[in-house]
DSSP file (Angstrom, degrees, kcal/mol; ACC not computed):
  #  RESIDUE AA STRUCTURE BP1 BP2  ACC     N-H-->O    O-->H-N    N-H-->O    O-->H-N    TCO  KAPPA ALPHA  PHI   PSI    X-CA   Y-CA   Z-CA
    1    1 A X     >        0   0    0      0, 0.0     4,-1.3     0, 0.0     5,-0.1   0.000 360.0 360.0 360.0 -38.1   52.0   84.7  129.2
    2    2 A X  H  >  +     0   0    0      1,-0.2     4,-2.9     2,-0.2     5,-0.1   0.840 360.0  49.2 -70.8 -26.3   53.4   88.1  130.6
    3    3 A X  H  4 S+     0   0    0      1,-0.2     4,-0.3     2,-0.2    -1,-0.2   0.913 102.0  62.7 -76.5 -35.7   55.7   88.0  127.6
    4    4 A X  H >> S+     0   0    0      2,-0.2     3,-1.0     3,-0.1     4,-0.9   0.954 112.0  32.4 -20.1 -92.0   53.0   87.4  125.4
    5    5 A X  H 3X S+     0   0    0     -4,-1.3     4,-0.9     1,-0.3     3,-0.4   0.858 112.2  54.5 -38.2 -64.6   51.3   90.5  126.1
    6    6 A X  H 3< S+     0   0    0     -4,-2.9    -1,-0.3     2,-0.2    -2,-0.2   0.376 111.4  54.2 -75.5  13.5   54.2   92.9  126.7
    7    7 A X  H X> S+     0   0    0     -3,-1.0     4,-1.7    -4,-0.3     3,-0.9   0.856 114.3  52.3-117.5 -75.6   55.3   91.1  122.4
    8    8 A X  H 3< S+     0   0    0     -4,-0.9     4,-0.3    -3,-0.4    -2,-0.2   0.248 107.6  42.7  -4.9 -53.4   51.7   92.5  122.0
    9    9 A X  T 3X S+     0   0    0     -4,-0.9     4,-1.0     2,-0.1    -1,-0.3   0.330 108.6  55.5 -49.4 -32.9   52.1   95.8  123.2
   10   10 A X  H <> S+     0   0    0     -3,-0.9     4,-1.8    -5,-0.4    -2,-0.2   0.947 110.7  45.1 -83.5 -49.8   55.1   96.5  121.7
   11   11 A X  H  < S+     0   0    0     -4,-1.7    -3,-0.2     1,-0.2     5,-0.2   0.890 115.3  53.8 -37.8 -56.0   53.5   95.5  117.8
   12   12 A X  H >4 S+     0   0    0     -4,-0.3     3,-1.2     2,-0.2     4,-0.3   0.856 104.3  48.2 -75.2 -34.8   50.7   97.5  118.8
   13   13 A X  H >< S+     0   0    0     -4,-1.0     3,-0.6     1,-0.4     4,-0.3   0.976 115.6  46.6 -44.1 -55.0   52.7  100.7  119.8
   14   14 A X  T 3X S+     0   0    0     -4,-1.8     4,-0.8     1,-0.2    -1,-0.4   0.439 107.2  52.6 -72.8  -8.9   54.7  100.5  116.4
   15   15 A X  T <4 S+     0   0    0     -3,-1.2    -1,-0.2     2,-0.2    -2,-0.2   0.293 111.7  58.8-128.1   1.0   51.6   99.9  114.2
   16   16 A X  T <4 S+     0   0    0     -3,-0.6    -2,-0.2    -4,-0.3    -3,-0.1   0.873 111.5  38.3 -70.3 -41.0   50.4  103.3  116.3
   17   17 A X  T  4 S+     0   0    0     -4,-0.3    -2,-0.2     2,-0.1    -3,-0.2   0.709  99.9  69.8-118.4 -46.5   52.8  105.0  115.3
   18   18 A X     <  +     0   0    0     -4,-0.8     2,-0.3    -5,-0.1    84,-0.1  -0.525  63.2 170.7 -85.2 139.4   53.5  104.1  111.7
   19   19 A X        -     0   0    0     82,-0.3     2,-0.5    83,-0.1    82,-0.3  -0.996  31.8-128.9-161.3 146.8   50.2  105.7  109.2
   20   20 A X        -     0   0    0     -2,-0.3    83,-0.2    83,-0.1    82,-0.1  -0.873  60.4 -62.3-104.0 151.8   49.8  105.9  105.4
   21   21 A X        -     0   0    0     -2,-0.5    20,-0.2     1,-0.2     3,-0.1   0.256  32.1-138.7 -41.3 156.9   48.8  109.4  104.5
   22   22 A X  S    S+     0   0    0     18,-4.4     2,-0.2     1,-0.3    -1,-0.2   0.585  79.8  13.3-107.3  -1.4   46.0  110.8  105.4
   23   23 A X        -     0   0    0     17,-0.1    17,-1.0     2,-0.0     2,-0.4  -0.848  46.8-171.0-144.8 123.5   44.9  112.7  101.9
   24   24 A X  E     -A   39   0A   0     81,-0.4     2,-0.4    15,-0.2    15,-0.2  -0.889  13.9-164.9-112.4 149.0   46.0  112.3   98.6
   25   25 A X  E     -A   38   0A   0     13,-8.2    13,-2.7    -2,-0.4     2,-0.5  -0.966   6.6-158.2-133.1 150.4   44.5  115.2   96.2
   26   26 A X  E     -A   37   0A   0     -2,-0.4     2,-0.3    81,-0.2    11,-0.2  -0.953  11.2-175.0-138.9 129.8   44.8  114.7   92.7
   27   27 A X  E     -A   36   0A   0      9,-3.7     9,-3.1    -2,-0.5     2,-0.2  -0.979   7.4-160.4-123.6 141.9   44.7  117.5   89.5
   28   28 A X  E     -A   35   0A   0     -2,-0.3     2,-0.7     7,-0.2     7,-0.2  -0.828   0.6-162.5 -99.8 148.9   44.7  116.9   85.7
   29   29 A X  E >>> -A   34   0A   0      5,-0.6     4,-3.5     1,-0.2     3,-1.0  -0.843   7.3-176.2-145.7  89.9   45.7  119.5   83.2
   30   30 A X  T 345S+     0   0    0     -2,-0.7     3,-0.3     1,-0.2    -1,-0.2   0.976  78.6  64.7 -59.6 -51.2   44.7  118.6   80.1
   31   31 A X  T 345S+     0   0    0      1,-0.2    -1,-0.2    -3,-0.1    -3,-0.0   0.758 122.2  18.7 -22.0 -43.9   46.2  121.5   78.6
   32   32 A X  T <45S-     0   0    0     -3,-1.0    -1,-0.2     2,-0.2    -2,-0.2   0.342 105.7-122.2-126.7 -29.7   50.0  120.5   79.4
   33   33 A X  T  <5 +     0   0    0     -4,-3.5    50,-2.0    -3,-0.3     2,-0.4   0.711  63.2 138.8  92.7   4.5   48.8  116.7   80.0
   34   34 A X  E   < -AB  29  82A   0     -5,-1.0    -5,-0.6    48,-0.2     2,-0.4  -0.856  43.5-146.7-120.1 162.0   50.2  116.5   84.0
   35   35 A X  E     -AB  28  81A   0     46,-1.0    46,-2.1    -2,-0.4     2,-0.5  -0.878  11.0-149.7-112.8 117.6   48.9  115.2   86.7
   36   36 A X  E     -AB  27  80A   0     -9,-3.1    -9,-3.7    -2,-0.4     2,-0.5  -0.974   8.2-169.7 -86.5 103.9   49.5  116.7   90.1
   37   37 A X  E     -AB  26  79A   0     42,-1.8    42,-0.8    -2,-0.5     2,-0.4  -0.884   4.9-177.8 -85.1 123.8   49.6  114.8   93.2
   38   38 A X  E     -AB  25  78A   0    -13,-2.7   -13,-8.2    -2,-0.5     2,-0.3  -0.861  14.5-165.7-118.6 133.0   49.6  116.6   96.7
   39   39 A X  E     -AB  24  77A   0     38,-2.3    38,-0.8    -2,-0.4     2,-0.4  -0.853  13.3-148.4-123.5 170.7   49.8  114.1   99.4
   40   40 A X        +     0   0    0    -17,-1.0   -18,-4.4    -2,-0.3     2,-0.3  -0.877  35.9 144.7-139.1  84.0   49.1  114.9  103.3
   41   41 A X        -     0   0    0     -2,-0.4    10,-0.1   -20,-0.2   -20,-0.1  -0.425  31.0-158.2-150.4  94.6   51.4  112.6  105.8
   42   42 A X        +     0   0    0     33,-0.3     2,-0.4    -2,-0.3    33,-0.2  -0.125  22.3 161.8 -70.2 148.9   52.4  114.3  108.8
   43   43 A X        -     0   0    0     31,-1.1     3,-0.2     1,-0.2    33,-0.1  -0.995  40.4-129.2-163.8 133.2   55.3  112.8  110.3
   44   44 A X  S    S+     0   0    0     -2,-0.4     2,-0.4     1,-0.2    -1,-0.2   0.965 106.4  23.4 -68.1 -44.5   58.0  114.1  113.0
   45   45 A X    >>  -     0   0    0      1,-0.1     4,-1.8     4,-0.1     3,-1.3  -0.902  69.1-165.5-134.0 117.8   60.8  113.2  111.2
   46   46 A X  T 34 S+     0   0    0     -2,-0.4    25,-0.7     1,-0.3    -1,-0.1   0.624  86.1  58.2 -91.2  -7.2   60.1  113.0  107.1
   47   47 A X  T 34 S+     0   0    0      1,-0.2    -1,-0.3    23,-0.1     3,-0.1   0.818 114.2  35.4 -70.0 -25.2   63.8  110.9  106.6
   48   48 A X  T <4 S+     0   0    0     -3,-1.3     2,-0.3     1,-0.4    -2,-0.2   0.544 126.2  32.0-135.7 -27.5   63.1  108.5  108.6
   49   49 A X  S  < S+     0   0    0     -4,-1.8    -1,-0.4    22,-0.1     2,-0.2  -0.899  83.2 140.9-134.1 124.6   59.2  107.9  108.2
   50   50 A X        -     0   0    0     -2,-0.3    49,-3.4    -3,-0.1     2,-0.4  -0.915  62.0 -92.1 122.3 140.7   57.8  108.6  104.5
   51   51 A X  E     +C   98   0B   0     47,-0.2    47,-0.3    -2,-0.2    19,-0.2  -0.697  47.2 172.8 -93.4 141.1   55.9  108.0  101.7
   52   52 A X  E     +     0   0B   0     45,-1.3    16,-7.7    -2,-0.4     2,-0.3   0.430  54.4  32.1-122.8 -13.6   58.2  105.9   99.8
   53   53 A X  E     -CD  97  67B   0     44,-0.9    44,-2.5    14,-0.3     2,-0.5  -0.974  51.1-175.9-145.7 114.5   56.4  104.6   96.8
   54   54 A X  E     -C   96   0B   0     12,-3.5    42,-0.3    -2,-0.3     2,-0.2  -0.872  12.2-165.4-137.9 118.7   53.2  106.1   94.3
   55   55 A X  E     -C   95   0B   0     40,-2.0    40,-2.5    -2,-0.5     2,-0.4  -0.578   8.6-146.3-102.2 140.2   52.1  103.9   91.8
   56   56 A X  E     -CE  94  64B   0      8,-1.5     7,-1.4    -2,-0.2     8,-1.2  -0.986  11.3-166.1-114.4 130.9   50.0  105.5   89.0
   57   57 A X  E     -C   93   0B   0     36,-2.2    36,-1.1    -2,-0.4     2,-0.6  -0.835   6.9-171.2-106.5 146.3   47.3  103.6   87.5
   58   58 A X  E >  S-C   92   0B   0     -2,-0.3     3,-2.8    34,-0.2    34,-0.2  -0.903  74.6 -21.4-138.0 125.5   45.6  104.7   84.2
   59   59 A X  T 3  S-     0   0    0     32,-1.2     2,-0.5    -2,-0.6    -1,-0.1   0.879 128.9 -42.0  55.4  30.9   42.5  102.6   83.3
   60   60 A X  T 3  S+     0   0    0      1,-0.1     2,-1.0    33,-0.1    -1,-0.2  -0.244 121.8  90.0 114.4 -55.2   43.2   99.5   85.3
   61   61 A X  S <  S-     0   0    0     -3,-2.8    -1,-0.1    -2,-0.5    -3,-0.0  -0.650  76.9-110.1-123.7 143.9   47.0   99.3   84.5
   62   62 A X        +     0   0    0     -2,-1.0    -5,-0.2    -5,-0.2     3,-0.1  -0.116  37.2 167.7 -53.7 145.0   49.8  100.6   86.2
   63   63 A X        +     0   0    0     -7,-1.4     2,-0.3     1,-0.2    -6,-0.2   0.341  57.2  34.5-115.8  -7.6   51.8  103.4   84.7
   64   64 A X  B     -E   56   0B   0     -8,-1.2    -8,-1.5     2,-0.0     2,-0.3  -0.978  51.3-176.4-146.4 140.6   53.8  104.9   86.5
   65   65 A X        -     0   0    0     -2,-0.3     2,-0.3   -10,-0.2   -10,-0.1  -0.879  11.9-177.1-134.0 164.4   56.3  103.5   89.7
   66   66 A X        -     0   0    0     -2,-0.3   -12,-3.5   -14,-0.0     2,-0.3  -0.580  15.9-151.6-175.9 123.1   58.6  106.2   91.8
   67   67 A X  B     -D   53   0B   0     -2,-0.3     2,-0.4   -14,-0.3   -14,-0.3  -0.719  20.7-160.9-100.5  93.6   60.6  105.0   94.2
   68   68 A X        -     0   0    0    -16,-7.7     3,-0.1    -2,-0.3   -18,-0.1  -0.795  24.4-165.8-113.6 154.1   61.3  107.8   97.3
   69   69 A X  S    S-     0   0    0     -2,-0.4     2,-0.2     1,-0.2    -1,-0.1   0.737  80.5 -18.3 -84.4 -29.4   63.7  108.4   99.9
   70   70 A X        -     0   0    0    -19,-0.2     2,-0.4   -22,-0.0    -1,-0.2  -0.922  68.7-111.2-163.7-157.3   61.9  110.6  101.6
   71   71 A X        -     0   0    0    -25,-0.7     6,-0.1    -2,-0.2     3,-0.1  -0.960  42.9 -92.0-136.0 166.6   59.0  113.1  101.0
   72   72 A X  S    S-     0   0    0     -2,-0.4     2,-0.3     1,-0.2     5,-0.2   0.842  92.6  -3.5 -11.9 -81.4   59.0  116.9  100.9
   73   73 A X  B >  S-G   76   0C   0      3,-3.4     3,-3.5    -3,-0.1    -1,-0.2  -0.972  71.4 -97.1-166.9 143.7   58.4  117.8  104.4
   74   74 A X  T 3  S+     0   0    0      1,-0.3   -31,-1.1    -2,-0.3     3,-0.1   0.588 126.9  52.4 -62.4 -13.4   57.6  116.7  107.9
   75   75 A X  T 3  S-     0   0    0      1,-0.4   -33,-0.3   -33,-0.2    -1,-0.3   0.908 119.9 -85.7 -89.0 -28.5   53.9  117.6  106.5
   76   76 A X  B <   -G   73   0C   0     -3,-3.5    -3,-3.4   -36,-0.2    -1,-0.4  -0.949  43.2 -99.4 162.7-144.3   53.7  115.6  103.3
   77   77 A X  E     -B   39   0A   0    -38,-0.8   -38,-2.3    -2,-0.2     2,-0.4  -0.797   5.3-143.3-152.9-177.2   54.6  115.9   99.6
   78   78 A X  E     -B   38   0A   0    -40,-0.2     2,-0.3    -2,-0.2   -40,-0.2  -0.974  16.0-177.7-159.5 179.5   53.5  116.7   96.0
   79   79 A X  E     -B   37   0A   0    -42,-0.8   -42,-1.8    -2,-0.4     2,-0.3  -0.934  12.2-155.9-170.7 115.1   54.9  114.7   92.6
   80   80 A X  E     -B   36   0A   0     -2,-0.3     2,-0.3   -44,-0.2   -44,-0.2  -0.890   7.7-170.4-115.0 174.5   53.7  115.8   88.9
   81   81 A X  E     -B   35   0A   0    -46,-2.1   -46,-1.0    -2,-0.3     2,-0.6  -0.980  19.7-132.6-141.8 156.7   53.8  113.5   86.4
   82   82 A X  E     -B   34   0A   0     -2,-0.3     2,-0.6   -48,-0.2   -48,-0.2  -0.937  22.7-175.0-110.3 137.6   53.2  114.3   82.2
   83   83 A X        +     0   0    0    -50,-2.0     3,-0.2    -2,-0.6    -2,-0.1  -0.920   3.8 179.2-139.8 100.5   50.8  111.6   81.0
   84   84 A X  S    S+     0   0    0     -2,-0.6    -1,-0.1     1,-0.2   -50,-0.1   0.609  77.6  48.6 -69.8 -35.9   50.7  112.4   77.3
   85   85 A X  S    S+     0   0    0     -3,-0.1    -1,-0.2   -52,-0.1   -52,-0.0   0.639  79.3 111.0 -96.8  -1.8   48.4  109.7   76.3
   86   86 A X        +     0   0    0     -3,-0.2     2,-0.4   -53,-0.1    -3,-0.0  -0.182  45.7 177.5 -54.9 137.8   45.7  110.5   79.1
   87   87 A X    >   -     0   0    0      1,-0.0     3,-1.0   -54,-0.0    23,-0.3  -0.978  48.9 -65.7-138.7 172.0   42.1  112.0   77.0
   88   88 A X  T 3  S+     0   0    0     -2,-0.4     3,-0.1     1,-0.2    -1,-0.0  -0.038 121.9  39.9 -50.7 140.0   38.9  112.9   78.8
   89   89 A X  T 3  S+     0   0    0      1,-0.3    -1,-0.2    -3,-0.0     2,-0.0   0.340  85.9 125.2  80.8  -7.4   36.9  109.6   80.5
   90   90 A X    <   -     0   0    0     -3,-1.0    20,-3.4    19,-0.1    -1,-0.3  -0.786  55.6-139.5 -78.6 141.4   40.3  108.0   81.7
   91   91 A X  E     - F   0 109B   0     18,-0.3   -32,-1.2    19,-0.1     2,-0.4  -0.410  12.0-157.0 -82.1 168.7   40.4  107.3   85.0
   92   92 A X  E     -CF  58 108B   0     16,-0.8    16,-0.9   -34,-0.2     2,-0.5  -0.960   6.9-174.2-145.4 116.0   43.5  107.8   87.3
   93   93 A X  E     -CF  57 107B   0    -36,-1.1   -36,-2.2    -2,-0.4     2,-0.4  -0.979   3.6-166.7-115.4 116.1   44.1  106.1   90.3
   94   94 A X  E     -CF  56 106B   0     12,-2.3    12,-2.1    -2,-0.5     2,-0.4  -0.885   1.6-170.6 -86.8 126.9   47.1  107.0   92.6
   95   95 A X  E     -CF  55 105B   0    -40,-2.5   -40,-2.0    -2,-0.4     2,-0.4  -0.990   3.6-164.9-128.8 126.1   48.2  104.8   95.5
   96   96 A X  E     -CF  54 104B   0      8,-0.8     8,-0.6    -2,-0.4     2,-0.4  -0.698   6.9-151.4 -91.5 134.3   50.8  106.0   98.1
   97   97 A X  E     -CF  53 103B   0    -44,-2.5   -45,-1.3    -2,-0.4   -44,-0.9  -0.938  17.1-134.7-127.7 169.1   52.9  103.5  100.7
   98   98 A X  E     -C   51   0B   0      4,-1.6     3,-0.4    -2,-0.4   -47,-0.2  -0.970  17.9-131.6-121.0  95.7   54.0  104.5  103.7
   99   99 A X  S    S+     0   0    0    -49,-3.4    -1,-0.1    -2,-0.4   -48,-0.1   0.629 112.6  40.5 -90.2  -3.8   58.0  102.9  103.9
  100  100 A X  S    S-     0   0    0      1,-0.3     2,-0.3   -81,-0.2    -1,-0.3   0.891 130.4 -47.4 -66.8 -51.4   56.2  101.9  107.5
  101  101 A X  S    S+     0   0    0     -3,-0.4    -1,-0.3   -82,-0.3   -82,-0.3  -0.965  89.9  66.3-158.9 164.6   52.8  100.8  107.2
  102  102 A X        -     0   0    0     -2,-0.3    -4,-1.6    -5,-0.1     2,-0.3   0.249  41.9-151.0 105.1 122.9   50.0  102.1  105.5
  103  103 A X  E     -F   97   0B   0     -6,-0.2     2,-0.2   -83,-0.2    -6,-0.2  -0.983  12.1-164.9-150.1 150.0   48.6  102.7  101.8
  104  104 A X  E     -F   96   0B   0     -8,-0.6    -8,-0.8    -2,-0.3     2,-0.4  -0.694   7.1-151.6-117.3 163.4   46.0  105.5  100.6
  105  105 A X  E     +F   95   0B   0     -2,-0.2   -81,-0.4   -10,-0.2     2,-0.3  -0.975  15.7 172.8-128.3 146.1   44.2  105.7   97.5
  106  106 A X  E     -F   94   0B   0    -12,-2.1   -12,-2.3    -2,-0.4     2,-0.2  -0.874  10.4-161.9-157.7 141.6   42.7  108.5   95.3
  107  107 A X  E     -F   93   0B   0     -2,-0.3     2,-0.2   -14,-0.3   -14,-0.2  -0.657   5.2-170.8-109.0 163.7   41.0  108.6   91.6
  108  108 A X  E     -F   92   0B   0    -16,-0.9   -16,-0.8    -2,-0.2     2,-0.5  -0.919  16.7-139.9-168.9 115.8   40.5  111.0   89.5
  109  109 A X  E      F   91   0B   0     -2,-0.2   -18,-0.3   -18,-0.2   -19,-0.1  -0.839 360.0 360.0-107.3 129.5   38.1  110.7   85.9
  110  110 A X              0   0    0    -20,-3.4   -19,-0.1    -2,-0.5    -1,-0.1   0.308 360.0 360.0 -63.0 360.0   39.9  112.7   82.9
């Protein structure tokens, strides 16, 4: 039983400690057609804990995948992207993961 717990504790610590960002903010520029995403996931050491993956959705289906190693800086990150075919009344959905735990969401209407 003691092993139980202290199994228990140990999960819980790590799942403390590990967070998916804690804002994503998202701008379109129709002019130039990109999409800016600024993400907010503070982190002591950004090699080692980072958002690792941001999936772009446009209307329902994904468009975009990017693959990270790490993020900017121990504070967060930012990522444009040119979406050429985007027009006014598209939605945009951005999803961040966290290469520990943890996924955020943000939308955005053209």
């Amino acid at each position: 039983m003691k092993f139980f717990i202290l199994i228990v504790l140990i999960l819980s610590s790590a799942f403390l400690i590990a967070h998916p960002a804690s804002d994503i903010e998202l701008t379109f520029d129709q002019e130039t057609s990109i999409l800016t995403v600024n993400y907010v996931h503070e982190v002591k050491d950004a090699d080692k804990h980072f958002v690792y993956e941001i999936i772009v959705y446009m209307n329902g289906d994904e468009i975009i995948e990017q693959k990270m190693e790490t993020q900017d800086n121990s504070e967060g990150g930012s990522v444009l992207y040119k979406i050429i075919d985007a027009k006014a009344g598209d939605e945009i959905k951005v999803r961040t993961n966290c290469n520990k735990t943890g996924k955020k969401s943000a939308e955005i209407e053209i």
